[in-house]
C-alpha positions as a Markdown table, in Angstrom:
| # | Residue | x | y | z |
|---|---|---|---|---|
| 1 | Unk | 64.0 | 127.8 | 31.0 |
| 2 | Unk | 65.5 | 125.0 | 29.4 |
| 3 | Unk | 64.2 | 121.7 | 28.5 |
| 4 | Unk | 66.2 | 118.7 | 29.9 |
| 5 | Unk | 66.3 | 115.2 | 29.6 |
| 6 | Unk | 68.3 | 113.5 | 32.4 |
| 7 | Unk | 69.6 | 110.3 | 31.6 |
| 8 | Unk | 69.3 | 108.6 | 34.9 |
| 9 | Unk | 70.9 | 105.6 | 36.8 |
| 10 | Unk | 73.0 | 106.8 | 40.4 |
| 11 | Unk | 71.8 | 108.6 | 43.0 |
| 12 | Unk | 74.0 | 111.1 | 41.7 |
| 13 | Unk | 71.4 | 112.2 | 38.6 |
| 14 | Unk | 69.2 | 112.5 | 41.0 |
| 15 | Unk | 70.7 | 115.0 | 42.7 |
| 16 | Unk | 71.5 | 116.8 | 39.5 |
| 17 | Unk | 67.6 | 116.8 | 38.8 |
| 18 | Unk | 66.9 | 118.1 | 42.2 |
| 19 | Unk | 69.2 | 120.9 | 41.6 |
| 20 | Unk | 67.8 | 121.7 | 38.4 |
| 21 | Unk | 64.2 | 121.5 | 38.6 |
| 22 | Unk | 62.7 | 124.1 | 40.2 |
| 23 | Unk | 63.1 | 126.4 | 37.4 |
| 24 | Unk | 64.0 | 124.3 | 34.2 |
| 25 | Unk | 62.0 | 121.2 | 32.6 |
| 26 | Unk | 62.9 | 118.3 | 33.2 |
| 27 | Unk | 62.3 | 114.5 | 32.1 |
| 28 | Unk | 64.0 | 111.5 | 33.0 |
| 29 | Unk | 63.9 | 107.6 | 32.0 |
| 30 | Unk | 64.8 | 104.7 | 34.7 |
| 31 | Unk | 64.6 | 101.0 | 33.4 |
| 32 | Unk | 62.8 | 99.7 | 36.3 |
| 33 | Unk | 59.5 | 100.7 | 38.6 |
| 34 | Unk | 61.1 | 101.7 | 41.5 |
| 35 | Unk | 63.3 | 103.9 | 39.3 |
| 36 | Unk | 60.3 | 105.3 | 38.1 |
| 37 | Unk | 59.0 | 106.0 | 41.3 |
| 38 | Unk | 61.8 | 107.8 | 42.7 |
| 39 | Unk | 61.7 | 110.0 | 39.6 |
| 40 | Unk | 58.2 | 110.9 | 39.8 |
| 41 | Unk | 58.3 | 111.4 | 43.5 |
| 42 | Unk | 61.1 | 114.2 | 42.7 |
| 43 | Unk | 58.0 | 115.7 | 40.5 |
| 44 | Unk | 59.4 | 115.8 | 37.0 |
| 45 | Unk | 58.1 | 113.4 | 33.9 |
| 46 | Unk | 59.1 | 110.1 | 34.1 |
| 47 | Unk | 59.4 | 107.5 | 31.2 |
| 48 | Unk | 60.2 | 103.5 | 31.2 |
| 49 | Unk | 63.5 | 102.7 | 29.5 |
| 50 | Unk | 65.5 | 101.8 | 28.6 |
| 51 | Unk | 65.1 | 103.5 | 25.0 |
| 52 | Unk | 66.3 | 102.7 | 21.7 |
| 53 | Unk | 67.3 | 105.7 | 18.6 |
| 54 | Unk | 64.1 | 105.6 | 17.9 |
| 55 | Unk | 62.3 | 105.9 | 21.1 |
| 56 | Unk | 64.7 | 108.4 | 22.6 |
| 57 | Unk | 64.7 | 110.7 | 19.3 |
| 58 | Unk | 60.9 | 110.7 | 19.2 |
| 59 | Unk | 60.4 | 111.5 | 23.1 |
| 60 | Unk | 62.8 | 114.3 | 22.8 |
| 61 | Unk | 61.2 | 116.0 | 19.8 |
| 62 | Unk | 58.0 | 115.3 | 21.1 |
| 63 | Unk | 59.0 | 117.3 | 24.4 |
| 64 | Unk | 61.0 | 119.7 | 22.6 |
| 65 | Unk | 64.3 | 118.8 | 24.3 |
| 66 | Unk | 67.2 | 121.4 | 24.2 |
| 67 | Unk | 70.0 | 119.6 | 26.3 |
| 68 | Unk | 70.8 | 116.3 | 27.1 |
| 69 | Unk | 72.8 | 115.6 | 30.3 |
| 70 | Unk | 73.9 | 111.8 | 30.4 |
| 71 | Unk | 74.4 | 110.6 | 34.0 |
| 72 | Unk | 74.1 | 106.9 | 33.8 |
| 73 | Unk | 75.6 | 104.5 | 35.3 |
| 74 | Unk | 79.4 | 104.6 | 34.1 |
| 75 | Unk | 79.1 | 101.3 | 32.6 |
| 76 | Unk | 75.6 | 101.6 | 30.7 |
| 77 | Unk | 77.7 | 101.9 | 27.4 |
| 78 | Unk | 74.7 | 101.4 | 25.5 |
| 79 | Unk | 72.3 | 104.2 | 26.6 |
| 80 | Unk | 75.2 | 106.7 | 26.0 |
| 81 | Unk | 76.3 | 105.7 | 22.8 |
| 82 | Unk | 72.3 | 106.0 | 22.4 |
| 83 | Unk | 72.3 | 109.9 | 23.5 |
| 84 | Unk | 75.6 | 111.1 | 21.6 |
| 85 | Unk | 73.7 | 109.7 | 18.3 |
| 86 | Unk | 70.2 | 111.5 | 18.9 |
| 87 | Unk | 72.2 | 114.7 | 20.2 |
| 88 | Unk | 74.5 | 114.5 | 17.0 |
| 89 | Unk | 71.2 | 114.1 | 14.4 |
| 90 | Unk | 69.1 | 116.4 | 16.3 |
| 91 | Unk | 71.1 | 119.2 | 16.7 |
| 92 | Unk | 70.7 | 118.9 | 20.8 |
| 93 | Unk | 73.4 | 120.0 | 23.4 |
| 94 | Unk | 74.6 | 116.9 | 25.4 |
| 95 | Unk | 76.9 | 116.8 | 28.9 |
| 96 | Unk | 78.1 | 114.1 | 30.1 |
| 97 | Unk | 78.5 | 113.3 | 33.9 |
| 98 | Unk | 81.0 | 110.6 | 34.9 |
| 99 | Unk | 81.9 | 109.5 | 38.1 |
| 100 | Unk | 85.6 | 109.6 | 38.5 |
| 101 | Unk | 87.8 | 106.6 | 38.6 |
| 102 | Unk | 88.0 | 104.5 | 41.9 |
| 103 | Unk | 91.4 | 102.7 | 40.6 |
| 104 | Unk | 94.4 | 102.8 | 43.2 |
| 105 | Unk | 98.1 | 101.6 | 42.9 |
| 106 | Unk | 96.7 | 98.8 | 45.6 |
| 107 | Unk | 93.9 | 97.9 | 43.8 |
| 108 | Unk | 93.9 | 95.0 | 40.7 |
| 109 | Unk | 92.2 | 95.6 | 37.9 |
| 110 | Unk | 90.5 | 93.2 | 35.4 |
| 111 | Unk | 89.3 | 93.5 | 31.8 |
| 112 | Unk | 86.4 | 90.8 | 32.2 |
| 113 | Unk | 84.3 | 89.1 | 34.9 |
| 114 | Unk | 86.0 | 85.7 | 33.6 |
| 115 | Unk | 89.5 | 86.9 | 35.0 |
| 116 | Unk | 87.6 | 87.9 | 38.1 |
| 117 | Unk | 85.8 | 84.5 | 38.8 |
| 118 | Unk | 89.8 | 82.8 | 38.0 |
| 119 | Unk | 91.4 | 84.9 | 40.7 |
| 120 | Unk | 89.1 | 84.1 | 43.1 |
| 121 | Unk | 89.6 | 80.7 | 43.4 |
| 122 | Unk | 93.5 | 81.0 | 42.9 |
| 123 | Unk | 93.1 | 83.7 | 46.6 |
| 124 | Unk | 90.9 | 81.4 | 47.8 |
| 125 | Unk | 89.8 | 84.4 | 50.0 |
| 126 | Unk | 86.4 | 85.3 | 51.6 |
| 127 | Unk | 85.1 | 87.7 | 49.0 |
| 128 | Unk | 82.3 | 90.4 | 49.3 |
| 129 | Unk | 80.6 | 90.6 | 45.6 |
| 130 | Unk | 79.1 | 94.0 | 44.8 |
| 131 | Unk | 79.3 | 93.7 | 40.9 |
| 132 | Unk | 75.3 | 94.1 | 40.2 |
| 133 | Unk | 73.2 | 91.0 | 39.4 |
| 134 | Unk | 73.2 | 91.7 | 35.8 |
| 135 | Unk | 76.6 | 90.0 | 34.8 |
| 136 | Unk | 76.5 | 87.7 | 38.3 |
| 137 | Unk | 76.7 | 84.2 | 36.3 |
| 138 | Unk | 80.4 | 84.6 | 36.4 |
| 139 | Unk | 80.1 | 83.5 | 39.9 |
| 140 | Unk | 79.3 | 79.9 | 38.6 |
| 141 | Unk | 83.0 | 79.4 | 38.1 |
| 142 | Unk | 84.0 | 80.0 | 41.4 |
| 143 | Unk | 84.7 | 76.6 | 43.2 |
| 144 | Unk | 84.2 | 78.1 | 46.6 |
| 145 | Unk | 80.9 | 79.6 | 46.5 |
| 146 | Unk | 80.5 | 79.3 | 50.5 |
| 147 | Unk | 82.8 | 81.9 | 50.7 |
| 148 | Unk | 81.2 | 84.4 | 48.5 |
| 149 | Unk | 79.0 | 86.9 | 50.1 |
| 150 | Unk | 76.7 | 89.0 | 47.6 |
| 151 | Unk | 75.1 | 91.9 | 47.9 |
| 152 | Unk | 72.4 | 92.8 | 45.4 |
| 153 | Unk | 69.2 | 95.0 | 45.2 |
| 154 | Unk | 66.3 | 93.7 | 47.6 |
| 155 | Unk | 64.2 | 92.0 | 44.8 |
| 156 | Unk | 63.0 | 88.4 | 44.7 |
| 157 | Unk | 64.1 | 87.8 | 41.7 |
| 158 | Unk | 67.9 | 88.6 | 42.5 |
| 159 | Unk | 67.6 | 86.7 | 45.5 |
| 160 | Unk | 66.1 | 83.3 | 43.7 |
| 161 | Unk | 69.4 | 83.8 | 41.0 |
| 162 | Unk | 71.9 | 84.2 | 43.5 |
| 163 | Unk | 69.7 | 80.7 | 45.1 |
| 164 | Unk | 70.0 | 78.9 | 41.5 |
| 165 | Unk | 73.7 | 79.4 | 40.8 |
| 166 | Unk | 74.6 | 78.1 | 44.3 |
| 167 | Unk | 75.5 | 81.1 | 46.2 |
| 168 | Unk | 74.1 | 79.9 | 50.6 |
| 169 | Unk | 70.5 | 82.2 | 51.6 |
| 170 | Unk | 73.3 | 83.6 | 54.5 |
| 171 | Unk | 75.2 | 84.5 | 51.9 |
| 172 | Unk | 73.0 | 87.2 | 50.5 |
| 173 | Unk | 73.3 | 90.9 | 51.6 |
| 174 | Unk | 69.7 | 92.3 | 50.0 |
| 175 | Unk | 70.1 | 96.1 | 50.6 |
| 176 | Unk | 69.8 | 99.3 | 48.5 |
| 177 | Unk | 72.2 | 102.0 | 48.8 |
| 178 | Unk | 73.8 | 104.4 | 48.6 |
| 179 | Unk | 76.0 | 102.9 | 51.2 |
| 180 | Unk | 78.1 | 105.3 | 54.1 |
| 181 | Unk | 81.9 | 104.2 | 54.8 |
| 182 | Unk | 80.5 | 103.2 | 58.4 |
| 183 | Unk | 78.1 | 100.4 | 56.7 |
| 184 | Unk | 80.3 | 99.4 | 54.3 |
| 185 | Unk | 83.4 | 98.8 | 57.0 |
| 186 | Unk | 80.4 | 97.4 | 59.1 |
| 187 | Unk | 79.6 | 94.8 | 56.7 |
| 188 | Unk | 83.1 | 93.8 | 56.2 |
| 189 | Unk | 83.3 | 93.5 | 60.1 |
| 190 | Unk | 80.7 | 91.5 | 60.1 |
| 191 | Unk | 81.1 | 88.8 | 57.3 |
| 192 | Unk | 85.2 | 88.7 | 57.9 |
| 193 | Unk | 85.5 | 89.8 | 54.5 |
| 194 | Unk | 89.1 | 89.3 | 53.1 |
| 195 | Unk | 88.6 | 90.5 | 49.2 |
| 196 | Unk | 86.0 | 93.1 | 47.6 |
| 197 | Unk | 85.1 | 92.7 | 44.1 |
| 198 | Unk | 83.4 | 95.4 | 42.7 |
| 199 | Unk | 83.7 | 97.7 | 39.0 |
| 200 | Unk | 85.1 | 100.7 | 38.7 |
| 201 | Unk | 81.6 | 102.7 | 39.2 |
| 202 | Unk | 83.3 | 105.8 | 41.6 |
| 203 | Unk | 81.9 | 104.0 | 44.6 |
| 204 | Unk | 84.2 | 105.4 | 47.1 |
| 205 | Unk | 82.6 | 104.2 | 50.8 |
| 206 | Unk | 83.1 | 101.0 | 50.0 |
| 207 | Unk | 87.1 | 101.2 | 48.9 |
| 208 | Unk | 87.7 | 103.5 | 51.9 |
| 209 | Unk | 86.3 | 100.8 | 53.9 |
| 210 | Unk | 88.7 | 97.8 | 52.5 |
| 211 | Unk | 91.9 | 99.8 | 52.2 |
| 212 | Unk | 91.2 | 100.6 | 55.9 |
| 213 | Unk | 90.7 | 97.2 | 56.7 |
| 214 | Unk | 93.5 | 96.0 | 54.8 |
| 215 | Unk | 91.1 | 93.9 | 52.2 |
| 216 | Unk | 92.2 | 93.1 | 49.1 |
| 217 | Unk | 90.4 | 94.9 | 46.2 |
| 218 | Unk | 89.5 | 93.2 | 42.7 |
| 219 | Unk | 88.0 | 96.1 | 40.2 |
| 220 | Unk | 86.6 | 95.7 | 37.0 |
| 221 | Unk | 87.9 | 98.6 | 34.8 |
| 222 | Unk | 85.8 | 100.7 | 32.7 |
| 223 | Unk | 85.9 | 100.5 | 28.8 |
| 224 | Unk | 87.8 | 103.1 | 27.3 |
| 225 | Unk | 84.6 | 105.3 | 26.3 |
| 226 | Unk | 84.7 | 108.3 | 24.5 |
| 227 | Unk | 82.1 | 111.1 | 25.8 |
| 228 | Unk | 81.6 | 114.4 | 24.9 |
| 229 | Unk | 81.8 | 117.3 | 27.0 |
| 230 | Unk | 82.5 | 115.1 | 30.1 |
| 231 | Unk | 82.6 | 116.3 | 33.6 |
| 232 | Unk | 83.3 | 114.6 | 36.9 |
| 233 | Unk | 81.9 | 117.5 | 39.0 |
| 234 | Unk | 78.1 | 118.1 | 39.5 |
| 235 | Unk | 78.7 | 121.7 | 40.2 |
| 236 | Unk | 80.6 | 122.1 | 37.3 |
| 237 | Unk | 77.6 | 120.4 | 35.6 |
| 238 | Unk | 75.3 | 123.2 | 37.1 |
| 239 | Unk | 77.2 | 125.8 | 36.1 |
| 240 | Unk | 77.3 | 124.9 | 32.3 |
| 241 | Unk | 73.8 | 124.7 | 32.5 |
| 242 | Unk | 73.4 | 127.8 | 33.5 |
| 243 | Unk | 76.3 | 129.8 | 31.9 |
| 244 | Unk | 74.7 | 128.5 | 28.3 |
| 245 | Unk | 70.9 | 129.1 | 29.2 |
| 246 | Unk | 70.6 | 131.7 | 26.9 |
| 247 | Unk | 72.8 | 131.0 | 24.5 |
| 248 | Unk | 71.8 | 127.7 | 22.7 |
| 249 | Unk | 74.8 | 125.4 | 21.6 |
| 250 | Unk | 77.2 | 124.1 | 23.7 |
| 251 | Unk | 81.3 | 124.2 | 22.5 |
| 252 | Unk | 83.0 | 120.8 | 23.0 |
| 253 | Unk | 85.1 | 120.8 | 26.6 |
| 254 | Unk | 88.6 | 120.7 | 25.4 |
C-alpha cells in the first residue's frame, strides 16, 4: 500500500482518489469547506489549505507520505512549485497531472486579464465570463458591463463582488460544475452569447459548445511551467502508481 497525498482542485483529482483508494492511503488538502467536504465524503483525510513548505513538509512526514500526485488546478502555480520543493528535500516520488491544452487555431490567446478586459470593449460583443472570481477585477475595465454575463461558484460572497464592480444581478450565472456540452451550448442559447472568455484550464464542454455555435473564444494561456513526470492521462496516472508500488523511486518521464 502506498501512502498518497493528492493535491486536489478539479473534479478530475477526485476521480483519481476514487480510483485509488480502496487499497492505498490517501490524503488530500482543498482550500475551501465545501472542498473539504467533498473530500471527506469520498472517505479519505482531509486537510485545509492551502499549505506553505512548511506546512506541507510537516503533514507529509507526519503521515509518512511516499508519493505525491499533483492534480491542481492548471493554473495554481503556487501549490506546485510548493510540492516539487517538498518532494525534491524529502526524497518523495511526485506525478504530475495536467489537463491538456484547450488552445485551437480559432481560438485567441492572451498573456494577461488586462489584454482581455482591452479586447472586449474593442468587440464590443456579448461575452460569457468563466475566468473564476479570483482575478475577476479586470472586469472593471470593461466599459460595457451590461453585456457581460458571469458565471461563478454559488457563494454570496462572489455574487456581492460581481454586485460591487458593476456587473447587473441578471447578469450572474451562480452554478457549480462540472458543466456537460448540452448546458454549456444551453447557456449560450439562452444569454445570446457572442464571445467566451475563459483560461486555458482543459475545459472542453464549454469550447465544444462556442465553436459549435460559431462564438468567438478569448483564452487565457497557461504559464510556461515546468513539472516533473507530467501526464495528461489519468489512466496513465493509475498505472504508474501501480507499476512502481513496490519498487520505491520513480525515474523522471522523458
Amino acid at each position: 500500500m502506498r501512502r498518497i497525498y493528492i493535491i486536489n482542485g478539479t473534479s478530475d483529482s477526485r476521480f483519481i482518489i476514487k480510483r485509488l483508494r480502496h487499497d492505498n492511503y490517501i490524503i488530500s488538502s482543498a482550500v475551501t469547506d465545501e472542498g473539504i467536504k467533498k473530500l471527506s465524503d469520498l472517505g479519505i483525510d482531509a486537510v485545509k489549505g492551502p499549505l506553505d513548505i512548511n506546512e506541507m513538509m510537516n503533514l507529509l512526514k507526519e503521515k509518512n507520505i511516499d508519493l505525491i500526485i499533483d492534480a491542481s488546478h492548471p493554473f495554481a502555480y503556487s501549490i506546485s512549485r510548493t510540492a516539487m520543493t517538498v518532494s525534491e528535500e524529502l526524497g518523495i516520488d511526485y506525478i504530475r497531472y495536467e489537463r491538456p491544452s484547450i488552445l485551437y487555431e480559432s481560438t485567441s490567446t492572451f498573456s494577461s486579464y488586462d489584454e482581455i478586459a482591452d479586447c472586449l470593449n474593442r468587440m464590443k460583443c456579448r461575452a460569457l465570463i468563466t475566468t473564476g472570481i479570483k482575478n475577476i477585477d479586470y472586469i472593471k475595465n470593461v466599459i460595457d458591463k451590461k453585456n457581460i454575463i458571469i458565471r461563478v461558484l454559488p457563494r454570496p460572497e462572489n455574487i456581492e463582488r460581481l454586485i460591487n464592480i458593476g456587473i447587473p444581478e441578471k447578469n450572474i450565472i451562480a452554478m457549480e460544475g462540472p458543466f456537460t456540452y448540452e448546458l454549456e451550448l444551453a447557456i449560450m442559447n439562452n444569454y445570446n452569447i457572442e464571445c467566451l472568455v475563459t483560461k486555458d484550464n482543459g475545459d472542453i464542454e464549454k469550447i465544444k459548445a462556442a465553436l459549435e455555435k460559431g462564438i468567438k473564444i478569448l483564452i487565457l494561456k497557461r504559464d510556461n511551467m515546468e513539472y516533473k513526470n507530467v501526464y495528461n492521462d489519468i489512466n496513465e496516472i493509475i498505472k504508474v502508481v501501480y507499476n512502481v508500488k513496490s519498487r520505491g523511486n520513480l525515474q523522471e518521464k522523458p
